[in-house]
N, C-alpha and C positions, 0 to 999 in steps of 0.2 A: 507642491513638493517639486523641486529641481535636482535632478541626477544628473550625472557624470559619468559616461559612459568613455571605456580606453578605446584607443582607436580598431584594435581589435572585436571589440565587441560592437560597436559601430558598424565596424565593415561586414560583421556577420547579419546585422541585421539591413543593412543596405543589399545584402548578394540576399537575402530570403526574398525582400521586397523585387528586386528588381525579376530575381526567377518565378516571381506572380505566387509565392506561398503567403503571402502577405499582400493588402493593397497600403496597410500604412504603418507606421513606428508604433505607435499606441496598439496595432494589433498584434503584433510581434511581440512586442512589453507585454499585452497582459496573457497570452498564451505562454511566455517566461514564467510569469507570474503562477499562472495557473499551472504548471508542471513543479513548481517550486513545493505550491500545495500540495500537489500528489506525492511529492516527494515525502513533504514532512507526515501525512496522514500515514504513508509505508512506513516511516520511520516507527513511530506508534503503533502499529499494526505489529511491528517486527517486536518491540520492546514488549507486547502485551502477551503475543505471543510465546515470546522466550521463557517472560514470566509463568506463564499456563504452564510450558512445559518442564519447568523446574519443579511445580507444585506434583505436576501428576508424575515425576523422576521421585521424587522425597515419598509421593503416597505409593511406589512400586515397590521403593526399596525398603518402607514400612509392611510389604507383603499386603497393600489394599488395593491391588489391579486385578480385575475381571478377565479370565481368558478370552480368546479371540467366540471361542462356540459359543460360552455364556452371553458377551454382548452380543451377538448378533441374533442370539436366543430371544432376551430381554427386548431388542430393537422388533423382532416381528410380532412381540404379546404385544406392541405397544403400538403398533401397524395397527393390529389385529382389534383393538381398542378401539381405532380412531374410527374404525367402516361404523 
């Protein structure tokens, strides 16, 4: 695969090289690379998230949320379970 990179992005990855954050282009490409993943994985993390929390807004406002004492009730029987 051949890419094309603008002269800006060029020279950013020439100033990472030359200030020793990089010893080559290939390293600097796949560290791009690999924060582009991080990116997209947050991206899905946020979308699944949002989703969770529109399900448990819909089961609040259906009056099926647990008070703050009850879970934290229910979390130590289940502590309590686990010894």
């Amino acid at each position: 695969m051949n890419i094309t990179l603008t002269p800006d992005q060029a020279a950013l990855i020439q100033q990472q090289i030359h200030s020793g954050q990089f010893e080559t282009v290939n390293q600097a490409i796949e560290a791009a690379l690999q924060l582009l993943d991080k990116r997209l994985q947050y991206g899905r993390w946020v979308k699944d998230t949002q989703q969770k929390i529109d399900l448990a807004t819909d089961q609040l406002a259906r009056g099926e949320g647990v008070d703050g004492e009850e879970a934290i009730a229910q979390l130590r029987a289940k502590l309590r379970q686990s010894k």
